[in-house]
LUMLO-108349 format. One record per residue: residue in one letter; x negated, y negated, z negated of N, C-alpha, C in turn. Coordinates in steps of 0.2 Angstrom, whole numbers, plus 5000, padded with zeros to 4 digits. Atoms other than C-alpha are relative to their C-alpha. Example, Ala and Ser with C-alpha at 12.3 -4.5 7.8 and 13.67 -1.06 7.14 Angstrom:
% residues 2
a499650065000493850224961499649945000
s500450065001493250054964500449954997
This chain:
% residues 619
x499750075000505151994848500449994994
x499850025003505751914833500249925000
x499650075000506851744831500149984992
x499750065007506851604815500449975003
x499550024996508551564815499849904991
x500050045002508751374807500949984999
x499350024998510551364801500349944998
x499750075000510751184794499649955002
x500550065000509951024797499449994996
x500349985006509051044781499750055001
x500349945003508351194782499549994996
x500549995004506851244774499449985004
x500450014994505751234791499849915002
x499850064998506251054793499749944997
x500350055003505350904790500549964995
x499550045003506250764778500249955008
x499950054993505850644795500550045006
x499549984995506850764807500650025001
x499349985004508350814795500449985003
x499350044995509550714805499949995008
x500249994990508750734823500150065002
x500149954994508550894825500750055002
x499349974996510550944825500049985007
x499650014994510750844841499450035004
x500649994993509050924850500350085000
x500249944999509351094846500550055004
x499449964996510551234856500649994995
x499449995003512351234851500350014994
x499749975004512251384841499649984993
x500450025006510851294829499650055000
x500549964999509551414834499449995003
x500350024994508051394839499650095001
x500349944998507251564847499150005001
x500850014999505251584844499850075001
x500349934998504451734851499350045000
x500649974998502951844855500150035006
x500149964995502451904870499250035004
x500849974997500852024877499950005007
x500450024992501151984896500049924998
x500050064998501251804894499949934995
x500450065004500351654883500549935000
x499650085001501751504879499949974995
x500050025006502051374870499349984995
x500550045007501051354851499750065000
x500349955003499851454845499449984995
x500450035005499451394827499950074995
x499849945007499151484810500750014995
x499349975004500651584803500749965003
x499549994994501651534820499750045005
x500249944996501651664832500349945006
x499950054994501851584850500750035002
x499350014999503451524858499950035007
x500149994991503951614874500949955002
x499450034996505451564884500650024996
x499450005003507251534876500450055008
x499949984995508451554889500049965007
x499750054994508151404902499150045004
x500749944997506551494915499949915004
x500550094996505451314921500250005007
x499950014993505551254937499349995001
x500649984998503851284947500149975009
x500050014992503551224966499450065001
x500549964998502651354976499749975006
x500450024995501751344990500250035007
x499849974994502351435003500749965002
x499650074998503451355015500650045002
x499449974998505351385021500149965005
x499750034993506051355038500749994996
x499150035003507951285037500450045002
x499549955000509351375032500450005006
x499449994995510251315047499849955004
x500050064994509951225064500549965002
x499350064999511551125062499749945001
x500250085001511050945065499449995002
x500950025001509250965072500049955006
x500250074997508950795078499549984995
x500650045004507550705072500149935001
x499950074999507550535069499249944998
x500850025003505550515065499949955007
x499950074994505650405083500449965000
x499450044999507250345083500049924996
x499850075002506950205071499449964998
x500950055000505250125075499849954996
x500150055004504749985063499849985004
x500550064996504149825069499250004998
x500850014997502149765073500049994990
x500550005005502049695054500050074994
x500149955005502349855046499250045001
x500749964998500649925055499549964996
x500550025003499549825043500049984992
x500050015008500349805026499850054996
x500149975006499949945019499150025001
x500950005001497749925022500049964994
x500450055003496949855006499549935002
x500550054998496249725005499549984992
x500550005006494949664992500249904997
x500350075002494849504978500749965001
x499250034998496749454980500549994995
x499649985006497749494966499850014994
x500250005006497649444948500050024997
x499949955004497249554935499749984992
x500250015012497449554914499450065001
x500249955002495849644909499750024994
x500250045009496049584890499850094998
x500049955003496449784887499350055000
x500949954998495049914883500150035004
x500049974993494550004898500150084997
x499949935001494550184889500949995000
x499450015000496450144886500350045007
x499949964993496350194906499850065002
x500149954996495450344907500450065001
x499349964998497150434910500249955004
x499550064997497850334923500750014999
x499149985000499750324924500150055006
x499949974993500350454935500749995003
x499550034996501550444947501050034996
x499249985004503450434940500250075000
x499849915001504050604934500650015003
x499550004994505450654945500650004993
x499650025003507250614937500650055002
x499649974997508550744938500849965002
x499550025001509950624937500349915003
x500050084999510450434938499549964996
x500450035005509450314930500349974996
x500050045008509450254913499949964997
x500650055003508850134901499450034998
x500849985000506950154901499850055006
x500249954990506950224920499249995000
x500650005001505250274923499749975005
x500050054995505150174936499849924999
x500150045001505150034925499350014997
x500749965006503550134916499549995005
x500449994993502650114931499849955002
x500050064999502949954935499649974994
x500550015005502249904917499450025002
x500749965001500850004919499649955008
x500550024995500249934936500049935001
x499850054998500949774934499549944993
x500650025005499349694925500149925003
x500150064996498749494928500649965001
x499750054998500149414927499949954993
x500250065005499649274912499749985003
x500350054996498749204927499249994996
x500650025002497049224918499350045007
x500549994992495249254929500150045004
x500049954998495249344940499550065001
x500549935001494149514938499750015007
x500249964996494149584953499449955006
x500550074999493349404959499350014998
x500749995003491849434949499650064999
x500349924998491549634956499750005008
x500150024991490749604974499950074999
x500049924996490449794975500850045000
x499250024999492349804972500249975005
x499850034992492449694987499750025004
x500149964994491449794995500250065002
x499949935000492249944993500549995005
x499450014996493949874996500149995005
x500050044995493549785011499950035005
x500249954997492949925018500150065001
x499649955001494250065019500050045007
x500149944996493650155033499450035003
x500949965002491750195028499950054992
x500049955005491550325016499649964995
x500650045006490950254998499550024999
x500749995001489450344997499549965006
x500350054996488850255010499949925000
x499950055000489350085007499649994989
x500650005007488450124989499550015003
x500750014998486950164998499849965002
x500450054996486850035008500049934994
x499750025004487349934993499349974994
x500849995005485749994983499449995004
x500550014996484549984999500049935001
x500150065000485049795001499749974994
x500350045005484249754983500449974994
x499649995006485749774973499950044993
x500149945008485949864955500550004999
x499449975002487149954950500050024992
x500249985003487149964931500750024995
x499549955005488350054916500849945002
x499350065001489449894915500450025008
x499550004995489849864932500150055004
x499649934997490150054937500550024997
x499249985003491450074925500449935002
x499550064994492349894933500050025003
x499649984992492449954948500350084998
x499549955002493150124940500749984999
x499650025002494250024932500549975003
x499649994995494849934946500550025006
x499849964996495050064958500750054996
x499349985003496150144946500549985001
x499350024999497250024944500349985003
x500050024994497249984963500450094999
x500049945000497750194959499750005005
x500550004995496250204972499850074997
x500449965001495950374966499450045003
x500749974994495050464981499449964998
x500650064999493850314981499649994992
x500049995007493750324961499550054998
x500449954999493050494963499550015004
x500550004996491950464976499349944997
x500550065004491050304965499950044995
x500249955005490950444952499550065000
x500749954997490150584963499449984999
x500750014996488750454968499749984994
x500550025008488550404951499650064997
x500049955003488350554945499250045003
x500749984994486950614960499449954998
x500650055000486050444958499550004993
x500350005006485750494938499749944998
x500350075004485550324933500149994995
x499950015010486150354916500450075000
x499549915003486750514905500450004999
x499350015002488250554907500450034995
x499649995008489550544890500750045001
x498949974999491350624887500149975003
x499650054994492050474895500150015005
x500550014992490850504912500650075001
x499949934997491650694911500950005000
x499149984998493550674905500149955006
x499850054997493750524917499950055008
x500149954995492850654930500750035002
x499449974999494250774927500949985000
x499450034999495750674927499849965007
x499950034993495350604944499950075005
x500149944994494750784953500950024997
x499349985000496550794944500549975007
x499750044995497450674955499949985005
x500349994994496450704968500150065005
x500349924998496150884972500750054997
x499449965004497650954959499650024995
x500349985007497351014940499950085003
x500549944999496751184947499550005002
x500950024999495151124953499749974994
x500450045006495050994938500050064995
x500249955005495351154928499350074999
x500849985000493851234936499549984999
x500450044999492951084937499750024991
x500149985007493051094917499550074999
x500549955001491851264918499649965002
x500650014997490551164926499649954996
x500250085004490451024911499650054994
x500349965007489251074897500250014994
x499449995009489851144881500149954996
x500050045007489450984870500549975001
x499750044999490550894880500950015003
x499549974999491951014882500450004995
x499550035004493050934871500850015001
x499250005000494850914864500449945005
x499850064995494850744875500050035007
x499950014991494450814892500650075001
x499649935000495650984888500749975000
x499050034998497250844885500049945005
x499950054992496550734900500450075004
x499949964995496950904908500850025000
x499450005001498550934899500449935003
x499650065000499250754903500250005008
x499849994993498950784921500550055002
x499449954998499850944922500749984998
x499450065002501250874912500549945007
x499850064993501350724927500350045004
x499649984992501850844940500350044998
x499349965002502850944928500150075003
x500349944999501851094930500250034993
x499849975005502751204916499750044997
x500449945003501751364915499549975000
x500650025002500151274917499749964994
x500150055006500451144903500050044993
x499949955005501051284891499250024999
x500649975001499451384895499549954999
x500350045002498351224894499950014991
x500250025006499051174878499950094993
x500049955003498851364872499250004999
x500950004998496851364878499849954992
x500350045005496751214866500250034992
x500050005006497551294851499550084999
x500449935000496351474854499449954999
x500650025000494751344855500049964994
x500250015007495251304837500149915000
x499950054999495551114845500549964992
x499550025004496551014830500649965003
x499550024995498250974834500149935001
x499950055000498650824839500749955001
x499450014995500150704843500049975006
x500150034993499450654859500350065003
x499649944996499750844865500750014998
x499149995004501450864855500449975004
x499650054996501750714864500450025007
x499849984992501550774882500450075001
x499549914997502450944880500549974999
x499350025000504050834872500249955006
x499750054995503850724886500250055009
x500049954995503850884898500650034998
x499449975001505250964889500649965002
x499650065000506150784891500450025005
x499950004992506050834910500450055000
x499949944997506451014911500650034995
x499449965003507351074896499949974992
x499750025004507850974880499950054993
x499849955006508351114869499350034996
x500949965003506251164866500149944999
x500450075002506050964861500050034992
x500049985007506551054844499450044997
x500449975003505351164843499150004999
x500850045000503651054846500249944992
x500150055005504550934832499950084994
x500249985006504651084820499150024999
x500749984999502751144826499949924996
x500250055001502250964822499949994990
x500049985009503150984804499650044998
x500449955005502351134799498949995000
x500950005000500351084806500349924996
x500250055004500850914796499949945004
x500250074995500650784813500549965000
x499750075001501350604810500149995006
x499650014996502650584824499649955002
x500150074997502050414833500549965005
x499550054993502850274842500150025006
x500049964993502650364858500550064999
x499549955001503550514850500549984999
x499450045001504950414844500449975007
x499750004996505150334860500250055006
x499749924998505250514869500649994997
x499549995004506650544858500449965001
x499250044998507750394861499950005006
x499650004993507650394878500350065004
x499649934999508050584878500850014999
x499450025005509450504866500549975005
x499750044996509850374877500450015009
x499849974996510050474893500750035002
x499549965001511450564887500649954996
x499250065001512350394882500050014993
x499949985007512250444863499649964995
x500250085002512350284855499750044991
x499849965007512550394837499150025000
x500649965001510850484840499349934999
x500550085000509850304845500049984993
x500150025009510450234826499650034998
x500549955005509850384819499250025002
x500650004998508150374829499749964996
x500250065002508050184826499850014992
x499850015006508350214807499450054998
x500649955001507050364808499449954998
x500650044998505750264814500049954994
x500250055004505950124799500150034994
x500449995005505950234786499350064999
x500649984996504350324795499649934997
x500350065000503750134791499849975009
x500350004992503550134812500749925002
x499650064998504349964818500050025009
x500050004993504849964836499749955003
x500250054997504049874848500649965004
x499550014997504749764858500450045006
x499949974992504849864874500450054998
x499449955001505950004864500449964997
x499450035001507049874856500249985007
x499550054996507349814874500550065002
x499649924999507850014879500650024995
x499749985004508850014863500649955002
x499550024994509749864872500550005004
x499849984993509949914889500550074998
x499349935001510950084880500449994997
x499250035002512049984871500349975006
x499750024994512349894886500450045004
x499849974994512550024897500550044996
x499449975004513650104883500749984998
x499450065000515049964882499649964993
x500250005007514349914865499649905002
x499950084996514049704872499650004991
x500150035006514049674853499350004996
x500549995003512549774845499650015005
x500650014996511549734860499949944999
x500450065004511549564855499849994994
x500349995006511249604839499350024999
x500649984998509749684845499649975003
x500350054994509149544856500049954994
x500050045004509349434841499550024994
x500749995003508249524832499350025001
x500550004995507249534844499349934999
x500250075000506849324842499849994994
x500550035006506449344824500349944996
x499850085002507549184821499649955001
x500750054997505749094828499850025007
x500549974992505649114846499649965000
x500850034999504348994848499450034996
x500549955006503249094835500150085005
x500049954998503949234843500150025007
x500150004995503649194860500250075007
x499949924994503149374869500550035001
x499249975000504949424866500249965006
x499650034995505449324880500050035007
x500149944992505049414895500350085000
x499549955000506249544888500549985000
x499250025002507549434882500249975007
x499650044997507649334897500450085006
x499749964995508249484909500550044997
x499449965005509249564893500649975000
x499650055000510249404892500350005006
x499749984995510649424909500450055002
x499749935002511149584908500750004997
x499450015001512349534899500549965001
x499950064997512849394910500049944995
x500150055002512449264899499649935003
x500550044995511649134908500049934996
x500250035005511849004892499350024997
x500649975003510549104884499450015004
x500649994995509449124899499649944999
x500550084999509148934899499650004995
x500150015008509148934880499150045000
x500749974997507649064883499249965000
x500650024997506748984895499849944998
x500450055003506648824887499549984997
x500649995005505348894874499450015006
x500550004993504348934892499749955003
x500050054992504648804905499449954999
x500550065003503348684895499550035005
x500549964997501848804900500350065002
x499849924997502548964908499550055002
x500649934999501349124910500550035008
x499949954994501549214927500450064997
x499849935001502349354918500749994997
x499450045003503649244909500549975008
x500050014993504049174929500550055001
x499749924996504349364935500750014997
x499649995003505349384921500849975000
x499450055000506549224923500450035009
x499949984995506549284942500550095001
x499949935001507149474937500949964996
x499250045002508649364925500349965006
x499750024995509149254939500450045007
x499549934996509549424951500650044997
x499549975003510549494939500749944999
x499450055000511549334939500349975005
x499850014994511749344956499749935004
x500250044998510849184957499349985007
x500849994996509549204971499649935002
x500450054997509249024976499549994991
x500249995003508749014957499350034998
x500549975004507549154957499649975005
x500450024995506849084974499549904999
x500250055002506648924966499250014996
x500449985003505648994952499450025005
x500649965000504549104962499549935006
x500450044997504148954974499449954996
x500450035003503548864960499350044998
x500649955000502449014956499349965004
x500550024991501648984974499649934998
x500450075001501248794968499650004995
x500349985007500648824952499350044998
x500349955000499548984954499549985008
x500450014992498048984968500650085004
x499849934995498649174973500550014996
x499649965003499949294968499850075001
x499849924999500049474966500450035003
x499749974994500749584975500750024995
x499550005002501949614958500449944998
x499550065003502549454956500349985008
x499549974993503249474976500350045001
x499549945002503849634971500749964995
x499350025006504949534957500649985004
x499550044996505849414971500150065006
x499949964995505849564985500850054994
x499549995003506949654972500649975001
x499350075001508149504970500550035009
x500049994994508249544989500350075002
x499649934997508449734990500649984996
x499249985004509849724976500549965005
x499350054994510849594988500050025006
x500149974993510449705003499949935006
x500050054996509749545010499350025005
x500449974994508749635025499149955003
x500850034997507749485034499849954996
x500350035006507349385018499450054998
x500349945003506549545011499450015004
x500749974996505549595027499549905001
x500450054999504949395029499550004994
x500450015009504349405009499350055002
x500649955003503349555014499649985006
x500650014997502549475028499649945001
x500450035001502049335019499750044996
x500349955005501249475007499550015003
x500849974999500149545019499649925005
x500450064998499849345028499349974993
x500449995008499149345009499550014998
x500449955001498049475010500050054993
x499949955006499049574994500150045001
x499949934998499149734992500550025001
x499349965000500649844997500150064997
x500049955000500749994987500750044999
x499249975003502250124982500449964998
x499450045001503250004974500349965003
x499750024997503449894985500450045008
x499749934994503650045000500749994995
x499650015003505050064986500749965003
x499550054998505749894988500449995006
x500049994994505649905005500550065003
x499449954999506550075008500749984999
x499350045004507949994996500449945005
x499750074997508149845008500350035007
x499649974992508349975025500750034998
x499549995004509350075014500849954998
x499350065001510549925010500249995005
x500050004995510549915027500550035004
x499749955000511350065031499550045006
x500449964996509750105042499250024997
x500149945005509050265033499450025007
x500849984995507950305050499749965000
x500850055002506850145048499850004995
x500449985007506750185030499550065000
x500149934999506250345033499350005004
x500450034998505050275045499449975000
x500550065003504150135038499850054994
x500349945005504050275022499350035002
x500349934997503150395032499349955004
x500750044998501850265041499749964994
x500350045004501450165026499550074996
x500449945006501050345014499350035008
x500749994995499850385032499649964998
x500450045000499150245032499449984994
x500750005009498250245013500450084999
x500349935003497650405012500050014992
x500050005007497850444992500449984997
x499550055003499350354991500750054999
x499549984998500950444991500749974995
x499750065003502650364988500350034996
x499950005005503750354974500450065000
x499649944999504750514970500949975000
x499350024997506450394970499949975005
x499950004994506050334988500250045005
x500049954996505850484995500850054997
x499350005001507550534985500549985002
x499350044999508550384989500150035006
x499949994993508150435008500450045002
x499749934998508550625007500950014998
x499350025001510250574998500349965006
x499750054995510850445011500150075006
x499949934995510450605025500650034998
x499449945003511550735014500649945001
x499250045000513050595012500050005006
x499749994994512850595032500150085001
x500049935000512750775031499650045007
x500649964995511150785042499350044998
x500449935001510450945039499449995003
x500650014998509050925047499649964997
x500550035004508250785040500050024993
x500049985010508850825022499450054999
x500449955003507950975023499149975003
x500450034997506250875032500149964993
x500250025007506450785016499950024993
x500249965001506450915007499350034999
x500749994998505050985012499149934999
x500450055000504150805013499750034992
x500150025007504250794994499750054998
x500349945003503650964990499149985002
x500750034996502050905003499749944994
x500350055005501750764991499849994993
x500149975007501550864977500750004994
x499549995003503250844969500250064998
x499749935002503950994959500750005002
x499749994997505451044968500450014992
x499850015007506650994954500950055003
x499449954999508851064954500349925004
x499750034995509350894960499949995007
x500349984995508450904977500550065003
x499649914995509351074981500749984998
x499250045001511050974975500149975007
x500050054994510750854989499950055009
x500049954994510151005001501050015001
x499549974999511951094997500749945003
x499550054999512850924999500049985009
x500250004994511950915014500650055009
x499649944995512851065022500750014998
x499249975004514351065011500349925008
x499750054996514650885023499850005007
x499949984993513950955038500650065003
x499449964999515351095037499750065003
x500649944996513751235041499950024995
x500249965005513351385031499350004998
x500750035001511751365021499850084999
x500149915001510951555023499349994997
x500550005004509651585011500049954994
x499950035004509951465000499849994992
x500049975007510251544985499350034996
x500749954998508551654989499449944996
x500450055001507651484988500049964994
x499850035007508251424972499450044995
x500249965004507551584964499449984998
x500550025001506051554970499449964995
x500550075002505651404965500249994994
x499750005007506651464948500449974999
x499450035002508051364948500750034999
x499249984998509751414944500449944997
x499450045000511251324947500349994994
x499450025006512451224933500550015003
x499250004996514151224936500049995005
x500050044995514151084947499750025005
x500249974992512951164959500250085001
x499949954998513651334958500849995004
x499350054997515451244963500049995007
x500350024994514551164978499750045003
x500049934996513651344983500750015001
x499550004998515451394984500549995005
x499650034993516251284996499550015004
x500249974993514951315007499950085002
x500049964998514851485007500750025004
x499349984997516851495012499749975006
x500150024992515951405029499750075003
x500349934995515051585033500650045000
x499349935000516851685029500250005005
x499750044996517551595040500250055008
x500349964994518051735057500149955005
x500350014996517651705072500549945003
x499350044996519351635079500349944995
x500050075004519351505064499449955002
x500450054998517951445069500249975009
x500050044994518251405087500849954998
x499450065002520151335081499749934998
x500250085003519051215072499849965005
């Protein structure tokens, strides 16, 4: 084992571009530790770097094996106790041909779907991924055709969510239908971004059997990133032996990375991207990307040593990697480090887009910093908002943000002439923050007049408005004008919906209606902040039992059992005043060790098993 140590910013190692960053990414002592190892394959492995093994932080890993509960303190269940009503039993079936969708973007763009938000150890930030999710699925609102309209084997997929697809393809092709290259990749494309995976996969098998055309790269990574999200990246990584050499590319090996990555699979994404540097693959900054976007999660202090990797193979950082970086920056409130990204990126020649000036924003905001958040939103307009129109569907919600509600109008002026469905949401998203609800109810009523249909995301906009005011039966009315509608219900709206029981302070119908809707669509599973807000609300009553059933839930739905999850266990116990036995054992496992703050929190509750026998009955 031997260590490059890096002692100033400058070093010799260090790019010009990263001279001023890499102080604030790297450990402490300005080191960064690079190693070798004969049991174990990490990290890089280029020419004249030897590969990186582990510093001192050890990955977090979910396993498989199951635990019963440290302690029968509190075993009540409350999976009955708080039945939802008759319209929760049908909101969450598809339905087909309902909701509008932009399909201006190219379709390969998709063949990584977005996956499901990456767990957050903490509070949310600006550029919560939550928001990233919502972008990503939240297409169609500029009210233009509707796609899915002009896919009738798409309607007949959807419409028919309790016949197996290969069947309703046969019968499809036996009635004297054709099935040809175009309109099989449409209905990939909108099963995807319905996240209809299973069903994705299964119009992919039948293609594949029926040999109606040879199948390209595309046919195969697209393959492997759906057995991914389907079946898990250990299957899409054997699937990958079954694909013929020509087409065993560097494309479908970072489909394979990009998966693992999503579910914050540690040793797996290392060893992926190890495979690809052994198969001589050229590096890229898409991979570079997903390992800083993995390190983002798990452990910060390695972001250092993918940008020196980057430096020395020579790869041009991109807009994506910058935005990594400020919102690594941003997380930690570290206004100082943001400048010095912003300022990176412009003399890089990389202009921000708008969606990272809005991030750039919201952390001044959240920073006290009022001033050069408008300064940023001002140059945001360009000095021509009308010219620079698209800006507005960030200003308007940013402007409110900062209570300004002169500016909102001022905004929306440039809109109100013609307004886009997206520009609407947007006005409707400023109005809530301004506590205005008749406001944003006005807006979205106008929607409804305007528009034949709406989406299921431009009802999620006003449902919001609803959970943040913990306004209960306004919320569940909205959602049963949704499914009188026929719009879809998926995760985010479960989201909304949770947020609204929760506001409630009834965490058993949230809990609930959670648990029937993720039954109900098979392939679906909910948001990893629903499934959080819930198991927190339990710990602060300090119901051990469901805590740990949620617990357990999230690990079921493929989540990586992260250190905040086992915060909320120990809070659990520490406010049931019951010893947590095994506890510690379970951390190991799953590789986690306590910070401070959770070694602090073990503590107090340990003092509940010292406790002798005649202290406890006193109590």
């Amino acid at each position: 084992m031997w260590a490059l140590r890096c002692r100033t910013a400058h070093g010799r190692l260090i790019h010009q571009c990263f001279g001023s960053l890499l102080p604030h990414l790297l450990p402490l002592d300005g080191e960064v530790l690079i190693s070798s190892s004969k049991d174990y394959s990490y990290a890089f492995v280029s020419p004249g770097l030897e590969k990186l093994n582990r510093t001192r932080y050890v990955a977090t890993r979910g396993t498989n094996g199951q635990f019963s509960f440290s302690s029968q303190a509190g075993e009540r269940s409350h999976e009955e106790e708080g039945n939802t009503e008759d319209w929760f039993s049908e909101i969450g079936k598809p339905v087909g041909g309902n909701s509008k969708h932009d399909h201006s973007g190219n379709a390969d763009e998709e063949l990584i779907s977005e996956p499901s938000p990456p767990e957050d150890d903490g509070a949310e930030a600006p550029g919560d991924e939550r928001e990233l999710l919502e972008k990503k699925t939240d297409v169609g609102r500029t009210g233009r055709p509707d796609r899915e309209a002009s896919s009738p084997l798409f309607k007949a997929i959807i419409t028919n969510p309790g016949h197996p697809v290969g069947k309703i393809l046969h019968q499809w092709v036996q009635a004297g239908n054709t099935v040809d290259q175009q309109e099989f990749w449409s209905v990939m494309l909108l099963l995807r971004r319905r996240q209809l995976y299973a069903k994705a996969l299964q119009v992919s098998e039948w293609w594949e059997g029926m040999e109606l055309s040879k199948l390209s790269l595309r046919d195969y990574a697209s393959r492997v990133d759906l057995i991914a999200k389907v079946r898990g990246v250990a299957a899409a990584e054997k699937c990958i032996k079954s694909i013929p050499e020509e087409f065993r590319g560097e494309v479908v090996y970072r489909t394979l990375l990009a998966n693992s990555v999503a579910i914050g699979d540690v040793d797996r994404s290392e060893g992926i991207f190890n495979k690809m540097r052994d198969l001589d693959f050229p590096l890229s900054a898409f991979s570079c990307n997903q390992l800083i976007l993995l390190y983002k999660r798990v452990d910060r202090k390695k972001i250092a040593d993918v940008l020196l990797l980057m430096e020395k193979e020579n790869v041009k950082p991109t807009l994506f990697t910058y935005k990594i970086l400020f919102e690594t920056k941003a997380r930690t409130n570290d206004l100082t480090g943001v400048d010095e990204i912003v300022e990176m990126m412009k003399a890089e020649g990389i202009e921000p887009d708008f969606q990272t000036q809005c991030n750039i924003a919201k952390n001044y905001i959240a920073g006290g910093c009022p001033e050069k958040a408008e300064a940023m939103l001002k140059e945001m307009e360009g000095g021509d908002l009308k010219r620079n129109r698209p800006a507005c569907i960030y200003l308007l919600p940013l402007y409110a943000e900062l209570g300004n509600v002169e500016e909102v109008r001022r905004v929306w002026t440039v809109c109100e002439s013609k307004p886009s469905m997206v520009e609407c949401t947007a006005l409707i998203e400023a109005w809530g923050k301004l506590n205005n609800v008749e406001e944003a109810e006005a807006v979205f009523d106008k929607m409804s007049t305007t528009w034949k249909r709406l989406g299921s995301q431009h009802y999620l906009s006003l449902l919001k408005v609803y959970a943040n005011k913990n306004m209960l039966i306004k919320g569940k009315d909205l959602v049963r004008r949704m499914s009188d509608e026929g719009c879809h219900v998926g995760p985010l709206i479960w989201d909304a919906v949770v947020k609204l029981y929760l506001g409630a302070g009834e965490v058993e119908k949230a809990d609930a209606f959670l648990n029937k809707a993720s039954m109900q669509e098979k392939g679906r599973k909910p948001l990893y902040f629903s499934l959080l807000s819930i198991m927190k609300e339990y710990a602060r009553r300090g119901d051990v039992h469901n805590t740990e059933k949620m617990f357990i839930r999230m690990r079921q739905f493929g989540y990586t059992t992260r250190i905040q999850q086992f915060r909320m266990l120990v809070q659990a116990y520490a406010n049931a005043h019951v010893p947590a036995y095994g506890l510690r054992e379970r951390m190991m496992v799953d590789n986690i060790f306590p910070d401070r703050a959770l070694a602090e929190q073990l503590a107090k509750v340990d003092a509940f098993q010292r406790k002798s026998g005649v202290e406890a009955l006193l109590e």
